[in-house]
C-alpha positions as CSV (number, residue, x, y, z in Angstrom):
1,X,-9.1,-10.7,0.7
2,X,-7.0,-8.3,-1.4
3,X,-8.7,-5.7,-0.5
4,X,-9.5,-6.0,3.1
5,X,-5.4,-6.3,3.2
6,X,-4.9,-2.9,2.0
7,X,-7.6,-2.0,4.2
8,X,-5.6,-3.4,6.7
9,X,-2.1,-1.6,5.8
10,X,-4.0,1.8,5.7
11,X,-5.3,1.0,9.1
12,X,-2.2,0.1,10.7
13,X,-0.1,3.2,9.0
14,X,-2.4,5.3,10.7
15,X,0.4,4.1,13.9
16,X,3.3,5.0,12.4
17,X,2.7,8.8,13.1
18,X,2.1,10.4,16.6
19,X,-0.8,12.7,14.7
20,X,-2.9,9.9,13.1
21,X,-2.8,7.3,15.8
22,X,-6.6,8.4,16.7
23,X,-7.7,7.5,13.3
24,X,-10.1,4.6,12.8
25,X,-11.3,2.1,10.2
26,X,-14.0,4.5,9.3
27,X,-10.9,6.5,7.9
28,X,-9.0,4.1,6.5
29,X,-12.1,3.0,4.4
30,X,-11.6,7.0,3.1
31,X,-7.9,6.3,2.7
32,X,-8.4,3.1,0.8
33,X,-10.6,4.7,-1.9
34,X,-8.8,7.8,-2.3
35,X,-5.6,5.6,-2.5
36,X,-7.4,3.3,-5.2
37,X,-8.0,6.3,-7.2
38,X,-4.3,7.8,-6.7
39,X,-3.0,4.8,-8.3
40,X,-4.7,5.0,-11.7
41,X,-3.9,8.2,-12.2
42,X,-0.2,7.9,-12.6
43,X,1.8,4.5,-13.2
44,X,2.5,2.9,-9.7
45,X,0.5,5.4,-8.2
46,X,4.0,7.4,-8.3
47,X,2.9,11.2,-7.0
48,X,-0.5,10.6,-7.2
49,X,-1.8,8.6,-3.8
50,X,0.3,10.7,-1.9
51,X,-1.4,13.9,-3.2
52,X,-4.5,12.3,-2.9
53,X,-3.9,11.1,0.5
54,X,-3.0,14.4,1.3
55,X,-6.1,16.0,0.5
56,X,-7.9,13.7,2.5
57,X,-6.0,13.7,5.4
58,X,-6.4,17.3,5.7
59,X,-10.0,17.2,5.5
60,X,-9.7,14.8,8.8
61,X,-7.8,17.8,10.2
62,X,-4.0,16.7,9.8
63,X,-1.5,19.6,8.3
64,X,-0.7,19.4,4.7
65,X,3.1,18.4,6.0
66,X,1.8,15.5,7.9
67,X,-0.6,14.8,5.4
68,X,1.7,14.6,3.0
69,X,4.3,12.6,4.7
70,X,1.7,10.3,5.4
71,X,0.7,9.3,2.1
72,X,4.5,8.6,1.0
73,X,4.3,6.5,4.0
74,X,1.9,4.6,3.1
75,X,2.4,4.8,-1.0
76,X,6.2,3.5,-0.1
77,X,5.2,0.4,2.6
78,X,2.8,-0.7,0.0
79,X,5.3,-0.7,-3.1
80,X,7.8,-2.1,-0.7
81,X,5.6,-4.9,-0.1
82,X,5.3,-5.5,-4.0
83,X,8.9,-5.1,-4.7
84,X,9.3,-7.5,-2.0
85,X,7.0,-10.1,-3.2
86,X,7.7,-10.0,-7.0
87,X,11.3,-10.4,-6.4
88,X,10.6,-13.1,-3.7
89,X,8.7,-14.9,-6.5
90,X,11.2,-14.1,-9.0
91,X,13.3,-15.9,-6.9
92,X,11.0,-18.9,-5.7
93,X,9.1,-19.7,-9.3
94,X,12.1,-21.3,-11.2
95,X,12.8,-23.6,-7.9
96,X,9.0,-24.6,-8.1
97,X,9.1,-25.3,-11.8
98,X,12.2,-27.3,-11.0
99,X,10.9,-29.3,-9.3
100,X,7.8,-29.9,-11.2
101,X,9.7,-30.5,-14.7
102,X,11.0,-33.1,-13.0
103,X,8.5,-34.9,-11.4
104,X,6.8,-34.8,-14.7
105,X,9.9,-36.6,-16.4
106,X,9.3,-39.6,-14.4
């Protein structure tokens, strides 16, 4: 499911730009795996997807400024999303636990 959601997020950023709106799931299978492999190579994927998603975008025919700003698109919705979440669960956890230490009491 994981992964079919990132699938998802590289499918739907190809909207958020005028120049890659014609893109399909064929390409955002590419963009997943060169995306995959952008984030190993450097902690948080920080420099690393976008450059990668930048060379692969301008294989598909995009400009390397396009390009570029596409895979900081993407690189920043995603670690958005994750910054999001883990604070939302930072937040949520010790309420759950609450609740469950004391239910346990009893």
């Amino acid at each position: 499911m994981l992964w079919a959601l990132y699938l998802g997020g590289g499918y739907i950023g190809f909207f958020a730009l005028q120049e890659t709106e014609h893109y399909g799931i064929r390409e955002a299978f590419t963009v997943l795996s060169a995306g995959s492999v952008g984030m190993t190579i450097t902690p948080g994927g920080i420099g690393g997807y976008a450059y990668l998603l930048e060379q692969v975008m301008q294989v598909y025919g995009l400009s390397e400024g396009v390009a570029l700003a596409f895979g900081w698109l993407l690189w920043l919705s995603n670690t958005g999303v994750i910054i999001i979440g883990g604070l939302f669960s930072f937040v949520a956890l010790p309420l759950f636990n609450k609740k469950k230490l004391q239910q346990s009491a009893l």
